[in-house]
C-alpha positions in Angstrom: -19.3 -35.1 84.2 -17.3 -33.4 81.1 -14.8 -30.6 81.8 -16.3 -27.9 79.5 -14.7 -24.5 78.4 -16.6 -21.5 76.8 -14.5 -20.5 73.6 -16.2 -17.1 72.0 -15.3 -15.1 68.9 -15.6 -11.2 69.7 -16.3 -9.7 66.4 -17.1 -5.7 65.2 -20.1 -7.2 64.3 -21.1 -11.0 65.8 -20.6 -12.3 69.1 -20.2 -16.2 68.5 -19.4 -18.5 71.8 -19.7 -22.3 72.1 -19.3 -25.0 75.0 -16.5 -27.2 73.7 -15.3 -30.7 75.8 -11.8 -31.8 75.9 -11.8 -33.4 72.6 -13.0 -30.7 70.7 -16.3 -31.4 70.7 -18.9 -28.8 70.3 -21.9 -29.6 72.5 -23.3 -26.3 72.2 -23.2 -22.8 70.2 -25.3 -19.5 69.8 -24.2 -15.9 68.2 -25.9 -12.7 68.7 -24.9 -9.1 67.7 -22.0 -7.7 69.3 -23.5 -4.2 70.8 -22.1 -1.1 69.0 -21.4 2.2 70.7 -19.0 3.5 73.4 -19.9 1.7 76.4 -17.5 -1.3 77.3 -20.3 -2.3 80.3 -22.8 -3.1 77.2 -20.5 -5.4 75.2 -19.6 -7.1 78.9 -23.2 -7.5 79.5 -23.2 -9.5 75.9 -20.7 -11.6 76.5 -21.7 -12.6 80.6 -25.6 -12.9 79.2 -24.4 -15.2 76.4 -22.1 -17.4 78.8 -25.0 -18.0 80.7 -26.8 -19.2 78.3 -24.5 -21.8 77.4 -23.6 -22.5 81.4 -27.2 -23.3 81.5 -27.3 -25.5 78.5 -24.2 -27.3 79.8 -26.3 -28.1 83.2 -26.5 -32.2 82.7 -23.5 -32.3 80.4 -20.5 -31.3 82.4 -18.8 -28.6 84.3 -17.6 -25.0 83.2 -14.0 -25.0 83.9 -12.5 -21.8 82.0 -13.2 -19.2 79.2 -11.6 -18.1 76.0 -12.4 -14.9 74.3 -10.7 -14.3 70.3 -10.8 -11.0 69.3 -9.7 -9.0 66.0 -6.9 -6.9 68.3 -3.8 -7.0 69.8 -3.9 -7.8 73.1 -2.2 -7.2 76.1 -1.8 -10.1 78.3 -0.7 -8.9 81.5 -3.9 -6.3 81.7 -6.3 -8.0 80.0 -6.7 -5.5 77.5 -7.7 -4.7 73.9 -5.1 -2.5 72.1 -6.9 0.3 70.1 -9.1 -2.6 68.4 -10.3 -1.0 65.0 -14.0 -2.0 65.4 -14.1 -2.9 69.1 -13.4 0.7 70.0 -15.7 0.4 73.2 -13.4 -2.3 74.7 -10.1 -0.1 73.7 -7.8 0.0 77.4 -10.7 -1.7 79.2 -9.8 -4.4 81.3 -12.0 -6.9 80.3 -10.6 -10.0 81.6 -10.9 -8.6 85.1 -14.3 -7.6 84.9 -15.3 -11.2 83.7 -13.2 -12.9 86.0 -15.2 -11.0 89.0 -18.4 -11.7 86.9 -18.4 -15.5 86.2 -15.9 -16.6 88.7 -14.0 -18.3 85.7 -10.0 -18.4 84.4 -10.1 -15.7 81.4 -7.7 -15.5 78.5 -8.1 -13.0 76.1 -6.3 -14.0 72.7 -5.7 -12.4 68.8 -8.0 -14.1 66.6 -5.6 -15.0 64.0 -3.5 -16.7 67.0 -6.4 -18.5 67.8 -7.4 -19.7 64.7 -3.3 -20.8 64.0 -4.1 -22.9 67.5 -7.2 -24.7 66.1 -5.9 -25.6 62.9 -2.6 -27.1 65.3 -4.5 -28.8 67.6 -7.6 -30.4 65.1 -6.9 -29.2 61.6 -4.3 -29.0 59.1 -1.1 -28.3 60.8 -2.1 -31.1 63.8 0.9 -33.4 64.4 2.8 -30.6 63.1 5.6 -28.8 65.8 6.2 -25.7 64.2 3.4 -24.1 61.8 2.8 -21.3 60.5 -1.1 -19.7 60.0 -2.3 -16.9 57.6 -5.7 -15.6 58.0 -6.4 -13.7 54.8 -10.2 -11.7 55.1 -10.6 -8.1 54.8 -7.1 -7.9 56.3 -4.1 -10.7 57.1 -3.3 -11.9 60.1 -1.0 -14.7 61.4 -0.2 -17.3 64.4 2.7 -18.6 64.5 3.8 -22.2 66.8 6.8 -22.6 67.6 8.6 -25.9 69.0 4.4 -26.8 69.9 3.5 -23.4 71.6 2.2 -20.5 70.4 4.6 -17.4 70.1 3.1 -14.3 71.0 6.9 -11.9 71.5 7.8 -10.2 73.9 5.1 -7.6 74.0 2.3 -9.9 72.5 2.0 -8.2 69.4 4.2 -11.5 66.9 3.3 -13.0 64.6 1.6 -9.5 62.7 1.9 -11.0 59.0 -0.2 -8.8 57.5 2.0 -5.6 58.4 5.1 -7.2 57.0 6.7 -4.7 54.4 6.5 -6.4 51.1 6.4 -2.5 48.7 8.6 -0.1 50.9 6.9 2.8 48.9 4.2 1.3 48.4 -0.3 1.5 49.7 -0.3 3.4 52.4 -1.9 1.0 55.5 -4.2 1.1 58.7 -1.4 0.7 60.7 0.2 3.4 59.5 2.8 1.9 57.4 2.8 1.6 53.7 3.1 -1.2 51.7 2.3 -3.7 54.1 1.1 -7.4 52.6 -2.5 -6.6 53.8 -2.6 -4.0 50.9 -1.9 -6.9 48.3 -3.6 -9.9 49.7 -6.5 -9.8 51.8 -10.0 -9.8 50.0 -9.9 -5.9 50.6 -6.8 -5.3 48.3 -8.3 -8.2 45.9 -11.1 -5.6 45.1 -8.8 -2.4 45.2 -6.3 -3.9 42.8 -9.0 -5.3 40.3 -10.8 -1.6 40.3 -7.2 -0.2 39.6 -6.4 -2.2 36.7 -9.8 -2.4 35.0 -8.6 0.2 32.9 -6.2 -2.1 31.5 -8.8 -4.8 30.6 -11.3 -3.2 28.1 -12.8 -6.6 28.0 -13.1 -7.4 31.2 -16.3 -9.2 32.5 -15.9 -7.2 35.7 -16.4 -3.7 34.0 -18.4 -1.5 35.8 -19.6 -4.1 38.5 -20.7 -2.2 41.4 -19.6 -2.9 44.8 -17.1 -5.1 43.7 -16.4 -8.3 45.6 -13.4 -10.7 46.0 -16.2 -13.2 45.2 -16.5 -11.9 42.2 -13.3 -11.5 40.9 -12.5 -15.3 41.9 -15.6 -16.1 40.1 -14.3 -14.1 36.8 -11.4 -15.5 37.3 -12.2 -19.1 37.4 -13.8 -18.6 33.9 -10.1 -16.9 32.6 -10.7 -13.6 33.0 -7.1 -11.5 32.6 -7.7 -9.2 34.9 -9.1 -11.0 37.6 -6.1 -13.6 36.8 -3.7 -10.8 36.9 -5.1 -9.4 40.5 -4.5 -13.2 41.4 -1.2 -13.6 40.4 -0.4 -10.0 42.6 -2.1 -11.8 45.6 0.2 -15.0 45.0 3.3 -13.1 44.3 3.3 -10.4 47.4 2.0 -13.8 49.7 5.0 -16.1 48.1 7.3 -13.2 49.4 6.6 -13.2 53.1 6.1 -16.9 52.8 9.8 -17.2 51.4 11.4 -14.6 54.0 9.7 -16.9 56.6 10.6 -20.2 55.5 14.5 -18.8 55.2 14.2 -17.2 58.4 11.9 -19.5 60.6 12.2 -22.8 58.6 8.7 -23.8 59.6 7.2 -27.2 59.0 3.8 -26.1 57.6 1.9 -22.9 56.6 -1.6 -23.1 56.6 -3.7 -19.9 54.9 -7.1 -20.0 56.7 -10.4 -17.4 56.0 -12.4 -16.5 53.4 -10.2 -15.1 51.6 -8.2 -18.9 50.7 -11.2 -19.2 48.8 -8.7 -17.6 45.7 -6.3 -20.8 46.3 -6.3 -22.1 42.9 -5.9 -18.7 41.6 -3.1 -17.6 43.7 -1.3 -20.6 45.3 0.5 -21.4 42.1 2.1 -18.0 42.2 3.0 -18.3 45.5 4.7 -21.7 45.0 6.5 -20.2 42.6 8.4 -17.4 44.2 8.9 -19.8 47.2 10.7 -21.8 44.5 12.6 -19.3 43.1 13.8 -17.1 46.4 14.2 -19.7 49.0 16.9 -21.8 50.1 17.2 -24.7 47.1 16.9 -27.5 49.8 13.6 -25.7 52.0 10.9 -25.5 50.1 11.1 -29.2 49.2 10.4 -29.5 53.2 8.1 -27.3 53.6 4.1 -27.9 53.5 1.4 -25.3 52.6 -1.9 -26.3 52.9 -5.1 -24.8 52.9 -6.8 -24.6 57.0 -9.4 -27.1 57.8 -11.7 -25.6 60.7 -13.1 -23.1 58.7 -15.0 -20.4 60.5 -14.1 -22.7 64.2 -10.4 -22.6 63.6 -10.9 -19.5 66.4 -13.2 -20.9 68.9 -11.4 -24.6 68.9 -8.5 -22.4 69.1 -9.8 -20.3 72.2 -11.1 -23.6 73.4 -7.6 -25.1 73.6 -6.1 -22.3 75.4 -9.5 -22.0 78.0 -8.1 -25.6 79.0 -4.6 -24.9 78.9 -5.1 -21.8 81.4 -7.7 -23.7 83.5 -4.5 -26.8 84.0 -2.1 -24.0 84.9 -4.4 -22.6 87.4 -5.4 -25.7 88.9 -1.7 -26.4 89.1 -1.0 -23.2 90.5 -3.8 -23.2 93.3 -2.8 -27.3 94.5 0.9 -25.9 94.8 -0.1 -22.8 97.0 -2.7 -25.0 99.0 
């Protein structure tokens, strides 16, 4: 019989979970909405309903040895807990490892999406053979993973790796977080549409004039046909990215950097921009060293990610409990 985990992607909107083998394999998956309101019992029922669905699917295939839950949120380890999750609200201070632990009788690790995705590109995508790496996650916000000497680096409180809230305009948007100028205001797919709205007064000509509900879709699409203004919101995205990429490749000398989610969609727009202050502000001999390359899971780069760690939390327990036996 297999040794199965259950990986799941805790979204605002979907719930997505899959049985995975130790390979990587994905025998199984279903998604269903993820309840809205401001009872944590209703999104606990989602998640236990939807693990026994996939338990039961897994019957003749192998055995259930852990769970992995990604979510949009920091997280706090030690309690199990979502840290004021922006649309998980429900789940905000609950402890929700605790309460599935008692419910499924399983190992639970709760992880940051973006860690988890940075963990599936490691272990089956772009940055595999790769030691230390590097993982942008660029969608209506940015967030990162970063793996250091082969293991993930969370910090000391859990909260590392927060690229998207690095200061790249000290004066500049203000952010969510409560910051200003953060790089999620100049490169996610959000700031993609807020810039080319902004500008389009300085592009009478623009094919994006008057567009309603703007998309980052849409200004790639412009842009892809040589659109200035949609080239020019590119080259912004590429420019404010190359910074943080630079500071980190001076600072952390990584091996790789991956840039994952739907928002690397704009690569051919904005990568050469981004090469280009990497070139000009980094050390003369890093850059020449250093990979970026676009992810290679796609939208499973979280739940291989969650997968991995299900298995590495399930070894330490099993460890732990043949040690205290």
């Amino acid at each position: 019989m297999k040794e199965i985990v259950l990986a799941a992607d805790l979204g605002g909107t979907n719930l997505r979970m899959a049985a995975i083998d130790r390979d990587g394999v994905i025998l199984y998956r279903t998604k269903r909405e993820t309840p809205r309101g401001e009872r944590a019992e209703d999104v606990l029922r989602a998640i236990i309903e939807t693990s026994h669905e996939c338990q039961d699917a897994m019957q003749n295939q192998g055995v259930v040895k852990a769970m992995a839950i990604a979510v949009p949120a920091t997280i706090n380890i030690e309690q199990g807990t979502l840290v004021n999750p922006p649309n998980l609200r429900a789940l905000s201070g609950f402890r929700l490892t605790d309460a599935l632990k008692d419910n499924l009788n399983l190992p639970i690790i709760l992880e940051n999406d973006a860690n988890a995705a940075a963990v599936g590109e490691a272990w089956l995508g772009a940055s595999k053979g790769f030691q230390s790496s590097i993982c942008f996650t660029i969608g209506t916000g940015v967030g990162g993973g970063m793996l250091l000497n082969g293991k993930l680096w969370r910090g000391s409180t859990g909260t590392a790796a927060e690229l998207g809230h690095v200061c790249v305009e000290p004066f500049g948007v203000p952010c969510g977080c409560g910051g200003h100028g953060c790089l999620e205001q100049y490169a996610s797919a959000t700031a993609v549409t807020r810039i080319a709205r902004e500008l389009e007064h300085q592009y009478p000509k623009t094919m994006l004039k008057g567009v309603l509900r703007l998309t980052a879709s849409e200004v790639y699409e412009a842009g892809k046909q040589g659109d200035e203004l949609a080239l020019e919101v590119f080259r912004q995205q590429g420019f404010y990215l190359g910074i943080v990429v630079t500071a980190l490749v001076n600072s952390l000398n990584p091996e790789i950097f991956v840039i994952a989610g739907g928002g690397a969609a704009g690569w051919d727009l904005f990568m050469p921009h981004v090469l280009e202050e990497v070139r000009s502000r980094s050390f003369r001999e890093l850059p020449e060293r250093t990979k970026i390359v676009r992810a290679a899971l796609g939208d499973d780069a979280g739940i291989l990610g969650a997968a991995k760690l299900a298995f590495e939390i399930e070894t330490k327990q099993g460890v732990k409990s043949k040690s205290e036996g």
